[in-house]
C-alpha positions as CSV (number, residue, x, y, z in Angstrom):
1,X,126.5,-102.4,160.6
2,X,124.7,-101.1,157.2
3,X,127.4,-98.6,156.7
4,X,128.9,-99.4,153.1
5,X,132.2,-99.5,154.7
6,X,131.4,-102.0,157.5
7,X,129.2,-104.1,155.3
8,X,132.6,-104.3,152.9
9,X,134.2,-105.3,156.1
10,X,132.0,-107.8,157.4
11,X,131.8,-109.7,154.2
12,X,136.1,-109.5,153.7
13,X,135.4,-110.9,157.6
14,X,133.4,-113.3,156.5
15,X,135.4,-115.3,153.9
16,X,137.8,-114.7,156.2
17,X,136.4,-116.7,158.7
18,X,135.1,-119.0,156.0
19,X,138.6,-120.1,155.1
20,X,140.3,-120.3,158.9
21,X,137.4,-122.7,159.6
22,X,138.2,-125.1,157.2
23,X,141.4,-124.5,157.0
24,X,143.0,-122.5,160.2
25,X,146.5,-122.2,158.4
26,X,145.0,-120.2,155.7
27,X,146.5,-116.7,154.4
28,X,143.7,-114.5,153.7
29,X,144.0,-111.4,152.4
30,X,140.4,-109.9,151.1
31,X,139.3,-107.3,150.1
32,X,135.4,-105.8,149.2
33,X,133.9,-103.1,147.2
34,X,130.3,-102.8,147.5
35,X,128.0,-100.0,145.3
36,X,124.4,-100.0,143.8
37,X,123.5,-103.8,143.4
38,X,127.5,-104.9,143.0
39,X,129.8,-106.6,145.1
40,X,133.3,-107.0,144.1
41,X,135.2,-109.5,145.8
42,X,139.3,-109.4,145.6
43,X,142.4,-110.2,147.4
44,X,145.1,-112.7,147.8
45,X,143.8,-115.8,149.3
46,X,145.7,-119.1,149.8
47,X,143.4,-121.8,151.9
48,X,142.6,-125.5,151.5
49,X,139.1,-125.0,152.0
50,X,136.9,-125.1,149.1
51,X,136.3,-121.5,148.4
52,X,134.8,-122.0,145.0
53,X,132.7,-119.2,143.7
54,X,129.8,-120.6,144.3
55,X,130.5,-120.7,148.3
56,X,132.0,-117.0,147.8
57,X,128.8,-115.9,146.3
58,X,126.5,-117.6,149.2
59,X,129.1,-115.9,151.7
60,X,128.5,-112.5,150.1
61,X,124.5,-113.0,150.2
62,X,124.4,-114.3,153.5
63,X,126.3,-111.3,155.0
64,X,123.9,-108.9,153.0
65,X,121.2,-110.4,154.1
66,X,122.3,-110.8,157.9
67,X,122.7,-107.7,158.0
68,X,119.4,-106.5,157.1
69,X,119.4,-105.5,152.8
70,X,116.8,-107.5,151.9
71,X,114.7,-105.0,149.8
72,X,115.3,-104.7,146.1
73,X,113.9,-101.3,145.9
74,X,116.8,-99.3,148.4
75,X,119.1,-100.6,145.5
76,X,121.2,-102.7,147.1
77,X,119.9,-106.4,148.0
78,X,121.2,-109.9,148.7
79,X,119.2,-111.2,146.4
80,X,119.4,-109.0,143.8
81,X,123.3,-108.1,143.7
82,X,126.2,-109.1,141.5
83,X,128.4,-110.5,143.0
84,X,132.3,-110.2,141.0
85,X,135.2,-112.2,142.2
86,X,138.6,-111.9,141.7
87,X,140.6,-114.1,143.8
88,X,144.1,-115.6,143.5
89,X,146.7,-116.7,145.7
90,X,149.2,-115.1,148.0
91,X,152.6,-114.2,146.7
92,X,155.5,-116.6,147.2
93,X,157.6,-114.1,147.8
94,X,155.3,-112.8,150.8
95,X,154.6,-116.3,151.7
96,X,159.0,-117.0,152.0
97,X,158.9,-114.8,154.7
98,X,155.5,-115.7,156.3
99,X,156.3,-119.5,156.1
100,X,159.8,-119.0,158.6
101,X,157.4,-117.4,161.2
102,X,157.9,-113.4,159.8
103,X,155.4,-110.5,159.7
104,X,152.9,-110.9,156.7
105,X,153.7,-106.5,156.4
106,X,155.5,-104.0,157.7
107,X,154.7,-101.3,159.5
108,X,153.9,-100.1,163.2
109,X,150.9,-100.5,165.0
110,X,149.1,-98.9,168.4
111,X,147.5,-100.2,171.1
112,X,145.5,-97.6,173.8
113,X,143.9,-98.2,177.0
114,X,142.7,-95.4,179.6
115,X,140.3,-95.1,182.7
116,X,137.3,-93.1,181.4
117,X,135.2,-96.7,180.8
118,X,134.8,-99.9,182.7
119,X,136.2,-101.3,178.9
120,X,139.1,-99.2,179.3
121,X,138.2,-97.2,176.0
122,X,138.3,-93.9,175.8
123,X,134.9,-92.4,176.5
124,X,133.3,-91.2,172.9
125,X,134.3,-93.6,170.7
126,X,133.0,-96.0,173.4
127,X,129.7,-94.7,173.2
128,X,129.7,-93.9,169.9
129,X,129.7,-97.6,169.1
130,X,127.3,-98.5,171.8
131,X,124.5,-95.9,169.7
132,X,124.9,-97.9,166.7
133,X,124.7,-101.3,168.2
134,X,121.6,-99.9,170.1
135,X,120.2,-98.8,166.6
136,X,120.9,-101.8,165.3
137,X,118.6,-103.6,168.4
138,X,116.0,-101.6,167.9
139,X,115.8,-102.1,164.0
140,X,116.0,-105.9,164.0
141,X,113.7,-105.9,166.9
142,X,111.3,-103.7,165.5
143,X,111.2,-102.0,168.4
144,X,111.8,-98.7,165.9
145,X,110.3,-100.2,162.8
146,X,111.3,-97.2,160.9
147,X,114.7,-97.7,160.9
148,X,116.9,-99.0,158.1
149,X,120.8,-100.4,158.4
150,X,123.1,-97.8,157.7
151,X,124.0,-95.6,160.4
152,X,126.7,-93.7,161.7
153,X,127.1,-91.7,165.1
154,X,129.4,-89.4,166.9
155,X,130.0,-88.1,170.5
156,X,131.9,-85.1,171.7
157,X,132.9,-84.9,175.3
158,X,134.2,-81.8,177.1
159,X,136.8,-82.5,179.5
160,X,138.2,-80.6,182.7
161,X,141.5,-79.7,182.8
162,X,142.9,-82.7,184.2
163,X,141.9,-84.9,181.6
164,X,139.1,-86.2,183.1
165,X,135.3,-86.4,181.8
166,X,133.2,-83.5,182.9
167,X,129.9,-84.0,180.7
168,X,128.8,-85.3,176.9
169,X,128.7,-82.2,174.8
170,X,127.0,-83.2,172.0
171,X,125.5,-86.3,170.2
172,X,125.6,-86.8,166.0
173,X,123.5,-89.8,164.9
174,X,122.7,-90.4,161.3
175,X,120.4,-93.4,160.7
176,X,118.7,-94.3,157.4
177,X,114.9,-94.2,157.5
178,X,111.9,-95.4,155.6
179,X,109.0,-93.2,154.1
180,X,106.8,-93.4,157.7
181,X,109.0,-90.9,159.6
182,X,109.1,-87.9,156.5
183,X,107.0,-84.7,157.1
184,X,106.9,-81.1,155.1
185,X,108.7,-78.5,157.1
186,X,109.4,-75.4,155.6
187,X,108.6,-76.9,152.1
188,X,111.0,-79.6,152.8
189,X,110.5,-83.3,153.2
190,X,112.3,-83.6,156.8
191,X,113.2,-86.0,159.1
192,X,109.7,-85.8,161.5
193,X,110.3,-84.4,165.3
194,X,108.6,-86.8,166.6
195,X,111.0,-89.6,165.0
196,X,113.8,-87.5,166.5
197,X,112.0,-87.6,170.2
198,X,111.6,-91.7,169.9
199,X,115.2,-91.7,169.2
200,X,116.1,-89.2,171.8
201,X,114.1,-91.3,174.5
202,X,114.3,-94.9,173.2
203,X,118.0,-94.9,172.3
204,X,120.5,-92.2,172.7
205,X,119.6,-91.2,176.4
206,X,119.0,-94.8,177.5
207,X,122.8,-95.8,175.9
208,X,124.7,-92.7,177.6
209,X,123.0,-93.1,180.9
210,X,124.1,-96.8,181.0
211,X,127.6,-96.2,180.8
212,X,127.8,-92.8,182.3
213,X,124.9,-91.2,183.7
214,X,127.0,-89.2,185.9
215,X,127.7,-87.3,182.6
216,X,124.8,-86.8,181.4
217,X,122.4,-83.2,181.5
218,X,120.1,-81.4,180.6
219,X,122.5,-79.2,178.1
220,X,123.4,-82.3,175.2
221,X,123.0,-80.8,171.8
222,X,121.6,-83.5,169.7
223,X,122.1,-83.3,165.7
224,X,119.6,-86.2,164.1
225,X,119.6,-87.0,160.5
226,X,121.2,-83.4,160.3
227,X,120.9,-82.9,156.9
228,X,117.4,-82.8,156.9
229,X,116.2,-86.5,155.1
230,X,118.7,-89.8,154.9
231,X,115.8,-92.1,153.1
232,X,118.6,-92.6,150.4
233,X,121.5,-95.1,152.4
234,X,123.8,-97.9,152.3
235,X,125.7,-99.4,149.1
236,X,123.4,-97.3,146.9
237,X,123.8,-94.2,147.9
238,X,127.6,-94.3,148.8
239,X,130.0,-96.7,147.7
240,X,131.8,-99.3,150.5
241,X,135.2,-100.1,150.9
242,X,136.8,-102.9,153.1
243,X,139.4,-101.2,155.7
244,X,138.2,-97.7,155.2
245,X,137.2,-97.2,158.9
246,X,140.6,-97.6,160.7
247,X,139.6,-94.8,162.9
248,X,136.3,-96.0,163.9
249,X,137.8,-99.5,164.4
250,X,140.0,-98.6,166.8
251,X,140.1,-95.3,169.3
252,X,137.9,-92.5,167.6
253,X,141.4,-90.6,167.0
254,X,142.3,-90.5,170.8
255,X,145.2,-93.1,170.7
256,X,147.3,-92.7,167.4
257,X,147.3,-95.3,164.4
258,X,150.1,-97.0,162.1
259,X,147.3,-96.8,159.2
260,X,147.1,-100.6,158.6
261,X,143.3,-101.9,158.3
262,X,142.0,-104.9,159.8
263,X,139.4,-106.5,158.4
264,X,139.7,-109.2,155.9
265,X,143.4,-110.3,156.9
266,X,144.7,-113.3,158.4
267,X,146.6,-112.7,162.0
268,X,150.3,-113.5,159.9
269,X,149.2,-109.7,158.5
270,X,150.6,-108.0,162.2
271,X,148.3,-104.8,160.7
272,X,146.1,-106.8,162.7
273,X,147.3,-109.2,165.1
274,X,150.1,-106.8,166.5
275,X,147.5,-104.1,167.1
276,X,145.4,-106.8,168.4
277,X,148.5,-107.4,170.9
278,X,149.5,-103.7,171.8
279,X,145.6,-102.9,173.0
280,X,146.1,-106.1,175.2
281,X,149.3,-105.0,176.3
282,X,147.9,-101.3,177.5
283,X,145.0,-102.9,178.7
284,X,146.5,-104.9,181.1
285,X,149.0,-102.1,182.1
286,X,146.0,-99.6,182.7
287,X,144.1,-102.2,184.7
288,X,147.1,-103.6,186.8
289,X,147.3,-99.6,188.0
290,X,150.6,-98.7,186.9
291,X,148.9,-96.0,184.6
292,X,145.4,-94.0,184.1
293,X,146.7,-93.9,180.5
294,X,148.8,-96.6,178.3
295,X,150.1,-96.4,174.8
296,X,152.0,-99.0,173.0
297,X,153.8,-99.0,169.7
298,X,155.0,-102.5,168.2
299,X,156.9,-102.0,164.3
300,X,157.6,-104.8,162.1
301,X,159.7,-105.2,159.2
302,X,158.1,-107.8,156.7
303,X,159.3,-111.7,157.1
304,X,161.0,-110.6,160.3
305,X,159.9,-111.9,163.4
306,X,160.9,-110.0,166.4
307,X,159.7,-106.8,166.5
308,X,161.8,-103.6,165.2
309,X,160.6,-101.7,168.3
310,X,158.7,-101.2,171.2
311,X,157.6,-97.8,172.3
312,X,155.5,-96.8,175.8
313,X,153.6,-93.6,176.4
314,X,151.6,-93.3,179.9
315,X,151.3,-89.2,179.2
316,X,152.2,-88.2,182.6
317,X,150.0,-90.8,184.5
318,X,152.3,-93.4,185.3
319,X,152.6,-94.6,189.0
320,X,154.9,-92.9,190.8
321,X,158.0,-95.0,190.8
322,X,156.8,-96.4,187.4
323,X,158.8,-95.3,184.5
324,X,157.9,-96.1,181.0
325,X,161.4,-97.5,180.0
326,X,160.1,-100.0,183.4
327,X,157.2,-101.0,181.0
328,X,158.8,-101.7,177.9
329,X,161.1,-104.3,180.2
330,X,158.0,-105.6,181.4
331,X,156.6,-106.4,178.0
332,X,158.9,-108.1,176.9
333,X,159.3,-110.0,179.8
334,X,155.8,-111.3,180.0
335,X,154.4,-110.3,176.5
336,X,155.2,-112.3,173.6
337,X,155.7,-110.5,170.9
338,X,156.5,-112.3,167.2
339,X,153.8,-112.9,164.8
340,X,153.4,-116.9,165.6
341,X,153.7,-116.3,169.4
342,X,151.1,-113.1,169.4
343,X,148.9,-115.8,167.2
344,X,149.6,-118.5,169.8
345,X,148.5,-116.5,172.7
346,X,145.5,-115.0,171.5
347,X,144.3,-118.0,169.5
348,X,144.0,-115.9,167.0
349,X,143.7,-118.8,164.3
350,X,140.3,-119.4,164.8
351,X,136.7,-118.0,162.8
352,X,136.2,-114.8,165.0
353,X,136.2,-112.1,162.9
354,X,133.5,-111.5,161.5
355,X,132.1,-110.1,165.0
356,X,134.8,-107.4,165.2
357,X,133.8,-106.0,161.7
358,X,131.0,-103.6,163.5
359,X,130.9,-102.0,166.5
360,X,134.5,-101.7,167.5
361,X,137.9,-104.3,167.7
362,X,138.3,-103.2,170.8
363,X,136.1,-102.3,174.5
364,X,133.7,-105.0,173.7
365,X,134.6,-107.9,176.6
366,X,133.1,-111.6,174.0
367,X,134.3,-114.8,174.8
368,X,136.6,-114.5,171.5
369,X,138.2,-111.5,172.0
370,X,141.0,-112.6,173.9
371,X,142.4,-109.6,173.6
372,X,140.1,-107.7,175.9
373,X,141.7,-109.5,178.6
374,X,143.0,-108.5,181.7
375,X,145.1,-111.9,182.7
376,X,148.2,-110.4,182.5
377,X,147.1,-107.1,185.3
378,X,147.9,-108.9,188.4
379,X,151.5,-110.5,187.3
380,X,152.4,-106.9,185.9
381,X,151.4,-105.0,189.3
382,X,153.4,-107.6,191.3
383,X,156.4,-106.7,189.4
384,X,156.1,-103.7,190.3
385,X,154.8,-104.2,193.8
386,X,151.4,-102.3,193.1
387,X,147.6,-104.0,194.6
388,X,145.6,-104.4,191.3
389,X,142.4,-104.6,193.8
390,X,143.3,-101.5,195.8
391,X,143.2,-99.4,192.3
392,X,140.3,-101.2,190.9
């Protein structure tokens, strides 16, 4: 959550949720820069709730602070900051298109779903965002008082030949640090061992073993803090940008992407609501059994409301007597798919966003993320004559 990217996200989220809570008709469309002690705030944002720049300015500080820059000295602070804003309306000529119940953009988006986690995410981007939330506990609880926000990890898995899980390989996690944990190795100022150990023991085994222990050995290689030192972090030290971390938002790289960003756009923008939708749809496909695997495509054209096209992968693990061209009939049947109706089903008009800003848009099962759902499994395996409860 202190990554300069994800903090730019989880303030564009913020106003964002700002405006649909005052006003759930609004059109949002924000975007954040964040570097040493400056915030810039810009986008196209057409709302009836007072979004003066005072109440922009408190938005921006709260965020900061919530998320844990609170110290003048790292060079980035809520209290501290400038805070710039540039904010105007949407155009009319996107709005004529939005207005008749069209896409907000064009452009296609994915969904993905697969077997290898209760969540239905693939396996290291799953865990992958679990280690950061984790870091995040133990920093806020002081449980690890060293810590500081930014972070960033990474898994690698090695697979079998059928696709299937065979152990974590190796674990990458970066996390800022105060002075405490710094020793002289080699004539260096290093990371300490014994800060890697506490992280070793307190977080990364504890987060692996919880969602597959089965996976985990002796053998992990662990990189920590790999370049030596990270004292430096956050806006400071690299500068933020809202909807830089499309990857990282959605499936680490294992399901493909339409390259739209998320964060900081109303659900008319499909760049979100669509992919929002297509994750649903694979989700519920995967868990009603008629695949181990599930990729969806929607496309859009812009102030068009029915989708372009709709595109179905299972890779080879479909059901037998489950075709994929079978799937696409079945989304459309029990899916729906325009901007207002995708909106409409996932009450997608409401102030939830902010939450999916860090830690993942998708595998997380919160009351507001409607579409982690599986309400659709048992009506799509009936279809198709399949027992949902015989393949969970």
């Amino acid at each position: 959550m202190g990554h300069p990217d994800k903090v730019a996200d989880q303030i564009s989220d913020t106003i964002l949720d700002f405006c649909l809570q005052q006003d759930p008709s609004s059109r949002v469309a924000c975007e954040v820069l964040v570097t040493t002690d400056l915030v810039v705030v810009a986008g196209e944002i057409t709302t009836k709730a007072p979004l003066t720049r005072s109440t922009v300015d408190r938005l921006v500080r709260d965020t900061i602070r919530e998320i844990g820059y609170i110290d003048p000295s790292v060079g980035f602070s809520c209290d501290s900051v400038q805070v710039d804003i540039c904010l105007h309306k949407q155009s009319p000529d996107i709005a004529m298109g939005v207005d008749t119940g069209g896409a907000g953009d064009q452009g296609m988006m994915f969904g993905y779903a697969c077997r290898e986690t209760k969540s239905l995410m693939p396996l290291p981007i799953y865990l992958a965002h679990r280690l950061v939330e984790k870091q995040a506990q133990l920093r806020r609880s002081g449980e690890l008082p060293f810590l500081r926000p930014d972070a960033k990890s990474q898994v690698t898995v090695e697979y079998r030949a059928d696709g299937t899980p065979a152990r974590i390989h190796t674990v990458v996690l970066s996390t800022q640090h105060d002075e405490s944990v710094v020793e002289m190795r080699e004539g260096k100022r290093q990371f300490s061992e014994k800060a890697k150990r506490l992280l070793i023991e307190r977080l990364i085994l504890p987060t692996l073993r919880a969602e597959r222990p089965d996976l985990v050995d002796e053998a992990i290689i662990y990189h920590i803090n790999p370049t030596g030192c990270f004292l430096e972090g956050g806006p400071a030290a690299d500068t933020g940008l809202t909807g830089r971390k499309i990857i990282v938002d959605t499936y680490g790289g294992r399901g493909r992407h339409g390259g739209g960003a998320f964060s900081g756009k109303d659900p008319t923008k499909v760049d979100r609501s669509a992919a929002y939708m297509a994750r649903h749809i694979a989700k519920n496909i995967v868990a009603a059994g008629l695949a181990d695997q599930c990729e969806v495509q929607l496309s859009y054209a812009i102030g068009r409301a029915e989708p372009l096209s709709i595109w179905v992968s299972t890779f080879g693990t479909a059901r037998k007597g489950v075709k994929d061209e079978q799937l696409i009939e079945l989304i459309r049947a029990h899916f729906p798919l325009t901007p207002r109706g995708i909106i409409e089903s996932l009450q997608l008009r409401r102030p939830i966003y902010r939450q999916t800003a860090v830690h993942g848009h998708f595998g997380r099962e919160l009351p507001d993320f409607t579409w982690e759902r599986t309400d659709k499994a048992a009506v799509l395996a009936r279809a198709v004559g399949t027992s949902v409860a015989a393949v969970a």
